[in-house]
N, C-alpha and C positions, 0 to 999 in steps of 0.2 A: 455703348458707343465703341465702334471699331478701334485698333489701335492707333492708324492714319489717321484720323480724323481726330481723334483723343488729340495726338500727338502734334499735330498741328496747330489746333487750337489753343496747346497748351503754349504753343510757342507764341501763338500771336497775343494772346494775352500778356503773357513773361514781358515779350518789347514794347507793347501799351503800358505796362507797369511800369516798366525801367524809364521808359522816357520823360510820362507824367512825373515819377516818383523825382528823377534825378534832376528835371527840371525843378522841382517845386522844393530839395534840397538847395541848389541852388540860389535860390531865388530867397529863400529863407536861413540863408548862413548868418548874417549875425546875429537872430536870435535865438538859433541850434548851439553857436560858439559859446552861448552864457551858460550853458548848461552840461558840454560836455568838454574835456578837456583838449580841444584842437581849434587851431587858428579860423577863422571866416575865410580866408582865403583858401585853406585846405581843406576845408567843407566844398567850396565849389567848385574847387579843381573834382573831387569825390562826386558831387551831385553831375558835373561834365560828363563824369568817365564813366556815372551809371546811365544816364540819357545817351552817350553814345555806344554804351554794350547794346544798349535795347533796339537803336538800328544795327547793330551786328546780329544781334537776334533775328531781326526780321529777313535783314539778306539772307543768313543761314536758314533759315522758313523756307525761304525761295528757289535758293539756287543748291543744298543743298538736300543730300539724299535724306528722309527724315531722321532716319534711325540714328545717322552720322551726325545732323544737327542735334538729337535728343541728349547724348551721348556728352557731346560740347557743352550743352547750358547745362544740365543736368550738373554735371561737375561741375562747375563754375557757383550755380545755387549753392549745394552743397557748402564749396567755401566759403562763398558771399554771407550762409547764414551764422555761420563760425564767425568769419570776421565782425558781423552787426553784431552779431551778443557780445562779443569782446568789446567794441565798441561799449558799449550800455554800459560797462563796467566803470568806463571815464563818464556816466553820467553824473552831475550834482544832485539830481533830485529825482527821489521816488518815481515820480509820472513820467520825467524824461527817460527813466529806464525802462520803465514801462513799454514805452512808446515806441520806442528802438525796437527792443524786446522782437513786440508785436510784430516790427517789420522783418524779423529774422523768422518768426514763424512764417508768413508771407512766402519768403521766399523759400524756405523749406516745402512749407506745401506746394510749389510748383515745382522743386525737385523730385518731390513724390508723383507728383500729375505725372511727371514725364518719363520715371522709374514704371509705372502702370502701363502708360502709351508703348512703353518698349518692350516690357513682358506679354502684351497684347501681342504685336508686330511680330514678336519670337513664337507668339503662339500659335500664328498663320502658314 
């Protein structure tokens, strides 16, 4: 797959994640709150702000240049997936950290997706 195309896809996937993901954080903070150490209300302020990066994402799809939006989320994964593992750490329970864990791989791997879209795009 082309880098453009890579690159793209990568992103509209990224803001289909964020949105579902941040909504269904939301949606499920008080019984995220029993098992990691932060308020239910600070779970969904968190679950808001990642549903509304993921329409930032998609405007940046949009309107901006790819390379320039790849560049944006890319970094942003990158620390999103720092910040979830650290996260995991205030988990109480095995499977909760687990869980998390898994969503820091997540977005790691769309860090990479979009690391590949940009070395493609450099390639052309």
């Amino acid at each position: 797959m082309k880098g453009q195309r890579l690159g793209l896809l990568s992103l509209r996937l990224d803001a289909i994640y964020c949105v579902v993901l941040g909504i269904a954080v939301a949606i499920a903070a008080p019984a995220i709150s029993t098992v990691v150490a932060l308020t239910p209300a600070v779970i969904v302020a968190l679950g808001l702000a990642v549903a509304l990066w993921g329409t930032t994402v998609e405007w940046m799809r949009a309107a901006l240049d790819v390379r320039v939006a790849l560049r944006i989320v890319m970094t942003a994964n990158v620390v999103a997936a720092v910040g979830v593992a650290l996260v995991s750490f205030a988990a109480a329970a095995v499977l909760a950290a687990l869980v998390i864990l898994a969503v820091a791989i997540d977005v790691a791997g769309f860090a990479g997706s979009q690391a590949i879209a940009l070395g493609r795009l450099r390639a052309v």
